[in-house]
N, C-alpha and C positions, 0 to 999 in steps of 0.2 A: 550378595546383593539383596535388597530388600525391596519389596511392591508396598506402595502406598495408591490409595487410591484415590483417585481424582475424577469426578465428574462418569464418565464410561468408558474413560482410558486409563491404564492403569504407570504409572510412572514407575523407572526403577532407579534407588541411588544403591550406588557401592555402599558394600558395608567395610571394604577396607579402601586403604588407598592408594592404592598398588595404581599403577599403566593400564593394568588388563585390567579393573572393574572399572575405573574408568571410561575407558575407551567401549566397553561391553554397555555400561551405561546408558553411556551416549548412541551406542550406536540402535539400542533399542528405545530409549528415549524417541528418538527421532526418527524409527519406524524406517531406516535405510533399508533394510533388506524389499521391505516392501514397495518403497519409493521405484526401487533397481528393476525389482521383477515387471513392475507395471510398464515404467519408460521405455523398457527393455523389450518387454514383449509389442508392445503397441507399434515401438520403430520397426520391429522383426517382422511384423502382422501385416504394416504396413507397406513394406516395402518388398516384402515375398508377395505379397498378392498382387502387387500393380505390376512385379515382374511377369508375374504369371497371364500377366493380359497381354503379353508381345511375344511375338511368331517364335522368338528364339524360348523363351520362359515355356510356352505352350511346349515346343518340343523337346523341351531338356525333360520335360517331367510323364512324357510319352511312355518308356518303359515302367514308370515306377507304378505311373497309374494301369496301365494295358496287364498288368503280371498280378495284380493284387485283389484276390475276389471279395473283396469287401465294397471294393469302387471301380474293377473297372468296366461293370455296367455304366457307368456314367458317361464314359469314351463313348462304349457302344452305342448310347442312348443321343450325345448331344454332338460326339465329332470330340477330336481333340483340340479344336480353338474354341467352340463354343462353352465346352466341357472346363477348360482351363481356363477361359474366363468367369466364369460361376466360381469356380473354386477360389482364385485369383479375390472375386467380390466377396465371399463369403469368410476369407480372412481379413479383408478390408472391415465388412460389419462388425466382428468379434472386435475389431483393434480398437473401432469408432465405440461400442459394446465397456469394455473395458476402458476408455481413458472416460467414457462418461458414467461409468461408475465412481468417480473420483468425486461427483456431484452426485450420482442418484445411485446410491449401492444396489438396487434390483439391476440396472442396466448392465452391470460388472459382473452378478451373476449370472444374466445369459451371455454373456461375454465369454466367460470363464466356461459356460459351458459349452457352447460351442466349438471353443477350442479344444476340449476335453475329448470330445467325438472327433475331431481332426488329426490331433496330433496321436489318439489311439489308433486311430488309422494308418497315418504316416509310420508311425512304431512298426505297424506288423510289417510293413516294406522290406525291413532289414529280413525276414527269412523268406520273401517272396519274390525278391529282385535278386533277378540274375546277377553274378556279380561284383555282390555283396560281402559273402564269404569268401576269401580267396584261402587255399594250401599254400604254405611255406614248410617242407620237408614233412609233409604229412600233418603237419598241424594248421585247424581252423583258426582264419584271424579274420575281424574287417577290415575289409579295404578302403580306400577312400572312400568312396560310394556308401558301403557298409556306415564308416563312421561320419559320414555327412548324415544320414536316416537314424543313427543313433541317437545324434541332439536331440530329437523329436520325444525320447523317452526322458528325457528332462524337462522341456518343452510339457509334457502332459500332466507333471508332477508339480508346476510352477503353473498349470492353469488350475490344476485340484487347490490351490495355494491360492487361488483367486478367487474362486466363488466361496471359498472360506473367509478369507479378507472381508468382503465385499459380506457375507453374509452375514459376519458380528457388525457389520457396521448400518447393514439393514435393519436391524433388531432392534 
């Protein structure tokens, strides 16, 4: 494949013309990976956080927060409803943060970082939550639990992916 460039996007055509440089093409042509991450996270952002505003959301996320000393002064500090509702808003911001970086690329960078300090938090969950790791015949594996707090480690790697995005397009 070949970059030609255009304006401050850079275009790519196949240099053969095979399925795969086509479809590779196109599919960066038209910026899908990024399209994906942004709808994706924004629906994710949004809809984990306004769970997190109801009695049941608040206390699904009781142990993860209470076990993990990076936040759960914030239990201590605010209660576990008032606590989870902050949290609950402050993924709502990043969401609201990130789809309006689609129009104003600084806004996508705090977006992007916000999430970045969230979902590194959420990450350390997985060796602080009881639970987590379960034994099967002497060996460590996650467990559900375990691999429901794993996605977060993708999750932080696709907000690093954002205030990059968002930052060549601030420029």
């Amino acid at each position: 494949m070949q970059k030609t460039s255009t304006s401050q996007y850079e275009q790519v055509r196949p240099s053969g013309n095979s399925l795969a440089t086509r479809l590779a093409s196109w599919v960066t042509n038209n910026n899908v990976p990024a399209r994906i991450m942004i709808f994706g996270m924004v629906l994710m952002l949004f809809w984990a956080g306004s769970y997190k505003m109801t009695a049941q959301g608040a206390e699904g996320i009781i142990p993860l927060v209470s076990n993990n000393p990076l936040i759960s002064w914030h239990f201590k500090l605010f209660g576990p409803y008032v606590g989870s509702d902050i949290i609950g808003l402050t993924e709502i911001l990043s969401g609201v943060l990130i789809l309006t970086g689609l129009f104003k690329p600084q806004a996508g960078i705090y977006g992007g970082a916000i999430a970045v300090v969230m979902f590194f938090i959420t990450s350390t969950m997985v060796i602080t939550t009881p639970g987590s790791i379960t034994r099967v015949n002497g060996m460590g594996y996650m467990s559900f639990l375990g691999l429901f707090l794993y996605k977060d480690v993708l999750n932080l790697g696709v907000s690093f992916y954002l205030i990059s995005y968002f930052g060549k397009k601030a420029v």
